[in-house]
C-alpha positions in Angstrom: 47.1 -237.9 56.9 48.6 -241.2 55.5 50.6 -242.9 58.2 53.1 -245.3 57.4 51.1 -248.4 58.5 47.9 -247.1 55.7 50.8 -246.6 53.7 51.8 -250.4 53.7 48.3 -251.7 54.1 47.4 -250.2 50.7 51.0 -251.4 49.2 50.2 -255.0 50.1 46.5 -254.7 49.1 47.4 -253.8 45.6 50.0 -256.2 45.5 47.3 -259.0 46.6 45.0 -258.2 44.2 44.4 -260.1 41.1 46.1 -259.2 37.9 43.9 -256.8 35.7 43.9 -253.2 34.9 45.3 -250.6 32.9 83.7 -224.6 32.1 85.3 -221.5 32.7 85.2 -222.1 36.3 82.5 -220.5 37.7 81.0 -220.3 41.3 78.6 -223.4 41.6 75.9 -224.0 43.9 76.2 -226.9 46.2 73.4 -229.6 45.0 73.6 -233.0 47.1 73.7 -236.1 44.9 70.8 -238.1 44.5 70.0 -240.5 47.6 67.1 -242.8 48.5 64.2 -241.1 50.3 64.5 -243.5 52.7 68.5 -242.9 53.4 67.5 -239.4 54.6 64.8 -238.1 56.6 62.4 -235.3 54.9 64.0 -232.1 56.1 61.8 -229.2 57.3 61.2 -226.3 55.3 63.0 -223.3 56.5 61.1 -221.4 58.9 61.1 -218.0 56.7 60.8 -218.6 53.2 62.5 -216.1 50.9 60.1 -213.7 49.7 62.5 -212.7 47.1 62.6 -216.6 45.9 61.8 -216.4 41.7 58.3 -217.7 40.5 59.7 -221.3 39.3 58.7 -222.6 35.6 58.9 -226.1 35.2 58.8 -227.6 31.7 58.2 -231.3 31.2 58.8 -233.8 28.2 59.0 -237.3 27.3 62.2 -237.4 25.2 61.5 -240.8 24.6 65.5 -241.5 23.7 68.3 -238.8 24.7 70.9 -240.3 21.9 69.9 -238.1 19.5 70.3 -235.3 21.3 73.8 -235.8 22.5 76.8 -233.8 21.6 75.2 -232.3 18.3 75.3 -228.8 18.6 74.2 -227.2 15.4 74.0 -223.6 14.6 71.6 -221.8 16.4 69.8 -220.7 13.2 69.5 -224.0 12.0 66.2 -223.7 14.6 64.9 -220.9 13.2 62.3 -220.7 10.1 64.3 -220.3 6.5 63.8 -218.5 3.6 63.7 -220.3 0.2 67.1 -218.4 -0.1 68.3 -219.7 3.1 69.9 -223.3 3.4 68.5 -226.0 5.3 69.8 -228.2 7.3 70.4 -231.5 5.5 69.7 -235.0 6.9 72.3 -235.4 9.4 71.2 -232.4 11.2 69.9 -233.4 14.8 67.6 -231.8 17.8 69.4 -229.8 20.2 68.5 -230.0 23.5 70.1 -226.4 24.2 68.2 -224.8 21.4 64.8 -226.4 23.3 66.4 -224.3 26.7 66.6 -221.2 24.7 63.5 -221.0 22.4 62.0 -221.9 26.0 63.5 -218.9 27.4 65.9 -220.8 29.8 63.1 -222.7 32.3 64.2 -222.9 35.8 63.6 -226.7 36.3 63.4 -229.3 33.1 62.0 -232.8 33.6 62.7 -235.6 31.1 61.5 -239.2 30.8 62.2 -242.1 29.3 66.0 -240.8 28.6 66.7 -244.3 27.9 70.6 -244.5 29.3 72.2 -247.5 30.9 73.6 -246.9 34.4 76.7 -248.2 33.2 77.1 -245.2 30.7 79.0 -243.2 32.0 79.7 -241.4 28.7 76.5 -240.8 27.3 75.6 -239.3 31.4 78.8 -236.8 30.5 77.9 -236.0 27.2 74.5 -234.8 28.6 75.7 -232.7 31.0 78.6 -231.3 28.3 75.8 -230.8 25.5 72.9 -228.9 28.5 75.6 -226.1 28.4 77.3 -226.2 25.7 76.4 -222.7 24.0 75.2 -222.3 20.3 77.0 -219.1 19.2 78.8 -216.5 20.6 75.8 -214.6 21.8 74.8 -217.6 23.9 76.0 -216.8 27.0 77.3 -218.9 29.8 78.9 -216.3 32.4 75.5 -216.8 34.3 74.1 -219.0 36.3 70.5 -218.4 34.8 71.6 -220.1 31.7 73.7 -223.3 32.9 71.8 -226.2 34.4 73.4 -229.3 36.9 71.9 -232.4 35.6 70.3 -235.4 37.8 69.5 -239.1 37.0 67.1 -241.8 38.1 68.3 -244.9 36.2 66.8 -248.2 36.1 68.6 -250.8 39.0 65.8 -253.2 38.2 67.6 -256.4 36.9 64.6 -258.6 36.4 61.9 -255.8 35.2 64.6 -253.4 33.4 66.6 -255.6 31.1 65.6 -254.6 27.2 67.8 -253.1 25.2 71.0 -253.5 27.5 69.5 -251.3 30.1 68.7 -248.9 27.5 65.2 -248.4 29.0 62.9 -245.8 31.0 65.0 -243.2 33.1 64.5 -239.7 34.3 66.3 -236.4 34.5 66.2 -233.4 35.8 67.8 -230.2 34.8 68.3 -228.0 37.5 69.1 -223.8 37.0 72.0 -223.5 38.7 71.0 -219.7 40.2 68.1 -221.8 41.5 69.4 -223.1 45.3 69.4 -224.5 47.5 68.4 -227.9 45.8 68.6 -231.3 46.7 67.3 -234.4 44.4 66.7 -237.9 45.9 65.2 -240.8 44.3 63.1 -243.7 46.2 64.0 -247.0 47.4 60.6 -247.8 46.1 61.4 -247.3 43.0 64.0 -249.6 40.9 63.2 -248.9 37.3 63.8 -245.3 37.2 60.9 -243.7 37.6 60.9 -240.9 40.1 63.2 -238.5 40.9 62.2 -235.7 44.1 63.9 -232.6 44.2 63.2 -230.4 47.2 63.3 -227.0 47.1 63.3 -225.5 50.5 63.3 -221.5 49.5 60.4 -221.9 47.2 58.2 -224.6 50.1 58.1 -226.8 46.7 58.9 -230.3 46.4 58.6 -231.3 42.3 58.9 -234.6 41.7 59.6 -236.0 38.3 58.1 -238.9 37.1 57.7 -241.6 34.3 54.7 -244.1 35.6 54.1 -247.3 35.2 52.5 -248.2 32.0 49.6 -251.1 32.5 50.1 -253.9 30.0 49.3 -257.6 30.9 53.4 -258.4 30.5 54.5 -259.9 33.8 55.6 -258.1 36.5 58.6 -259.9 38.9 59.8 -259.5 42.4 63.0 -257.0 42.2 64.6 -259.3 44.1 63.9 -262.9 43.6 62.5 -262.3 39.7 59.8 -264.2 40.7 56.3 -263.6 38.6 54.1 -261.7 41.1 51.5 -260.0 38.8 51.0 -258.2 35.4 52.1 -254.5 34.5 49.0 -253.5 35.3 49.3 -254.3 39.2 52.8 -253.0 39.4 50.6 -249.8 37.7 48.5 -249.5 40.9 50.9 -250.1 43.4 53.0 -247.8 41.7 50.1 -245.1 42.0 49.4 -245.8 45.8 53.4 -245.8 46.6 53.5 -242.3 44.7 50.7 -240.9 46.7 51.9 -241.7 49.6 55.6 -240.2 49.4 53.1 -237.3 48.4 51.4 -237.4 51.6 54.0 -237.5 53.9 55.8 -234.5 52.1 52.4 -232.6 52.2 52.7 -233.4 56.3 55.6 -231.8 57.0 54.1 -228.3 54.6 55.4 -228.8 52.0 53.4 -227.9 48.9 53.9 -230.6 46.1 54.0 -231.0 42.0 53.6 -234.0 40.8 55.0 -233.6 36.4 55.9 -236.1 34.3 54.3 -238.6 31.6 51.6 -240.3 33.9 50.3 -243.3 31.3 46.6 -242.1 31.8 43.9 -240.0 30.1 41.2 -239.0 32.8 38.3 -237.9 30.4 37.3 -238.3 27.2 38.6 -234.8 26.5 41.7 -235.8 26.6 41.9 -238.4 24.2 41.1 -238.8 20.4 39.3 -240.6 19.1 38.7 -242.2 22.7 39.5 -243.3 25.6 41.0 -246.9 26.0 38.3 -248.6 28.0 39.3 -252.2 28.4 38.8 -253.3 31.6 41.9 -253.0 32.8 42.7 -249.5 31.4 39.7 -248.0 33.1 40.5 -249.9 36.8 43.6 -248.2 36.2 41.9 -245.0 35.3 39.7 -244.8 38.2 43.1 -245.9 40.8 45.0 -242.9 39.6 41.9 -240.4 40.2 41.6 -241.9 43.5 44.9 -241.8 44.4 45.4 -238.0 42.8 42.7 -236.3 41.8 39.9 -237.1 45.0 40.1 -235.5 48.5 41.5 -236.4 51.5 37.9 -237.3 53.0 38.4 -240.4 50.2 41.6 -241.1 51.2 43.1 -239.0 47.9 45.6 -236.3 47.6 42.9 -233.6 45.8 45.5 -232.8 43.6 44.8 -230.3 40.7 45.2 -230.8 37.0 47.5 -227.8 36.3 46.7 -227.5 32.5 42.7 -228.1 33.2 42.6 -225.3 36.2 44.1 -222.9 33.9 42.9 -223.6 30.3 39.2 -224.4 30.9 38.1 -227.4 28.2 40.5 -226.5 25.7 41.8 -229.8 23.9 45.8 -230.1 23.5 47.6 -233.5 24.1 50.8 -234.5 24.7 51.3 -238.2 23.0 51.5 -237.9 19.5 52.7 -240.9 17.8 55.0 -241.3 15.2 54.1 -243.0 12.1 50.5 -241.3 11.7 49.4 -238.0 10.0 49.6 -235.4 12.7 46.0 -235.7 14.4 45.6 -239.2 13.8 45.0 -240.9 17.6 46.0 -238.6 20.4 46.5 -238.4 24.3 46.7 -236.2 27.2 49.1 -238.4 29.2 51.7 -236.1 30.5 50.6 -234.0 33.1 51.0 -231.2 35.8 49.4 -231.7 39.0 49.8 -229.2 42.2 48.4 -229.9 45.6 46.8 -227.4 47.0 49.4 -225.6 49.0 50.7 -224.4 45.1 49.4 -220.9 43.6 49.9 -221.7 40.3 50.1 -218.9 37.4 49.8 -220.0 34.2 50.2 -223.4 32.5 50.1 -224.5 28.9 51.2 -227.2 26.3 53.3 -227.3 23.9 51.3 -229.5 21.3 52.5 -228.5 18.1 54.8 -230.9 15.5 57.4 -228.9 15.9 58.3 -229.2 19.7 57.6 -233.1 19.4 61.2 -233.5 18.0 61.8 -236.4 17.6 59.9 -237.9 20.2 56.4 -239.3 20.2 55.5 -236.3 23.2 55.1 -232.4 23.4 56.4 -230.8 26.3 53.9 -229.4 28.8 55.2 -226.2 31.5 53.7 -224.8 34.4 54.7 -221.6 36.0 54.6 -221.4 40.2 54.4 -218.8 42.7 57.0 -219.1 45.4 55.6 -218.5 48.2 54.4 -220.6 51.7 53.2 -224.5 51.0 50.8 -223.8 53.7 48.9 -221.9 52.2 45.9 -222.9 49.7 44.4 -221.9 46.5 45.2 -220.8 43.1 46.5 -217.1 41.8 46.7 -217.0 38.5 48.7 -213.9 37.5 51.1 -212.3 34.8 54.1 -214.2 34.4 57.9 -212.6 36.4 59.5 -209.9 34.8 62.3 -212.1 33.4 59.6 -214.4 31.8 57.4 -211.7 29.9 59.8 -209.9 29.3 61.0 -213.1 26.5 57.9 -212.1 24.7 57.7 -215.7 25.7 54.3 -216.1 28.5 53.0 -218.5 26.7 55.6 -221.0 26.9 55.8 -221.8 23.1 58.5 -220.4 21.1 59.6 -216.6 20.3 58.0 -215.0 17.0 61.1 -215.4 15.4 61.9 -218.6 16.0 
């Protein structure tokens, strides 16, 4: 188990190191607002988990920019394939974020990164939460909590390593299905740029944390505080790794079992890159930090998480960062990704990498489906998907036939 002092000794290692590598009113759940982790203690899971308690599916994407998405709610069918006879919509048409929730078949939990909002905007946060439930016709409905969703933010605070673009910079949110309680979110005092954002979920023995890492670049890094110069991107990558790990750890102490979603700014193999791998020094140090930190076992001082997509779909090659600007297929990365310790049974897991669910983004969303169920216990069952969820013609996580 990681204990608070390993926990510091490997934060001031990496920090030592030298730089280098890579409504109608409706009856609403109680959620608690977001608080540091260290503000509140990590509370124990009840002692009888709910049986009952829905398999969770948990859809992740790197928006990369939530403007466009903001109060624009076009026609439903504007999402659907058209006939030459059918009109299109014309240039000022834009993505709607609701239409994502329903050709997803309403996912319990949805993680974005890199939302790109200001703390200070208060109206763009509003308009987020107005547009998430905001239905697109009249058979979109919202009498239910199953298809309305309480929003959460981790902003950047960071005023000497999140200036750019008026604040307008990293950020991540989580969209939480309001018949999904109880649920609280905290973010970390660890974290100042808006990275991470927990959310504990004590019916299911789940913690989920969303998360946007670090991504290693040779541009300084500066103390939060003093905006001193104390390192490169790359170092704040690492420490960034080990401080995730071990909020990890101490979770997986008290039982619970944990996943571990977001974009993680690293391709383990050369599967999961085209044409390759970056292999600058730097980029494979910080290779070889996050498999350590993740991927090994506890006997190496690692959290032996597994690779959600990999444990479910074998060698199969699908990626998740598809720039903009090239021919679809042109450079390509597996960067976003799904890990469970092993206290998760997970049931099926998939992305999404097609054009289409890229948006208008340079990332696909990736989805993992849970079992609920005891986060003492160990091992994999991969199964057939809940009633509700095959029952979408939808187990597969892409989009329905007709859409």
């Amino acid at each position: 188990m990681f204990t608070a002092s390993r926990a510091f000794a490997s934060t001031a290692a990496m920090s030592s190191r030298p730089a280098s590598l890579s409504p109608p009113p409706l009856k609403r759940r109680r959620v608690s607002p977001a608080t540091t982790s260290s503000a509140l203690p990590i509370p124990p899971r009840r002692s009888t988990l709910q049986a009952k308690a829905p398999n969770l599916r948990i859809y992740s994407w790197n928006i990369n920019g939530i403007a466009p998405y903001l109060d624009a709610q076009p026609a439903i069918t504007t999402f659907f394939p058209t006939s030459s006879t059918q009109r299109k919509p014309g240039p000022s048409s834009y993505p709607c974020l609701r239409a994502c929730l329903h050709r997803w078949s309403y996912p319990h939990i949805l993680f974005l990164q890199e939302i790109k909002i200001a703390p200070s905007d208060t109206s763009s946060l509003a308009s987020l939460r107005r547009t998430i439930n905001t239905p697109l016709s009249n058979d979109d409905s919202v009498s239910t909590s199953s298809r309305l969703y309480d929003a959460h933010f981790s902003l950047p605070r960071d005023k000497h390593n999140a200036t750019g673009f008026g604040g307008k910079v990293y950020g991540v949110c989580t969209f939480i299905r309001r018949d999904i309680a109880p649920a609280t979110t905290k973010t970390v005092d660890w974290d100042l740029e808006g990275r991470v954002l927990i959310t504990e979920l004590p019916d299911h023995g789940t913690v989920v944390v969303n998360v946007y890492a670090v991504n290693g670049t040779t541009n300084p890094y500066r103390d939060p505080a003093s905006g001193k110069v104390i390192g490169d991107r790359h170092m704040r990558k690492r420490r960034f790794h080990a401080e995730l790990r071990d909020e990890c750890a101490r979770y997986e102490g008290q039982g619970w079992g944990v996943v571990v979603a977001g974009d993680l700014n690293v391709a383990q193999t050369k599967a999961d890159s085209w044409p390759e791998l970056r292999v600058g020094k730097e980029h494979v140090r910080n290779r070889e930090d996050f498999k350590k930190c993740f991927m090994v076992g506890r006997e190496e001082e690692g959290l032996g998480m597994r690779d959600t997509f990999r444990e479910v779909r074998g060698e199969e090659r699908k990626f998740t960062y598809r720039p903009r600007g090239r021919v679809w297929g042109e450079g390509m990365d597996r960067v976003d990704l799904i890990l469970a310790s092993q206290g998760v049974r997970v049931r099926d897991a998939d992305t999404l990498d097609e054009e289409m669910e890229r948006g208008k983004s340079d990332h696909v969303p990736l989805w993992v489906q849970i079992e609920a169920g005891d986060g003492d216990k160990r091992g994999m069952e991969k199964g057939k998907s809940d009633d509700e969820f095959t029952a979408s013609g939808n187990e597969r996580g892409g989009h329905d036939e007709a859409s």
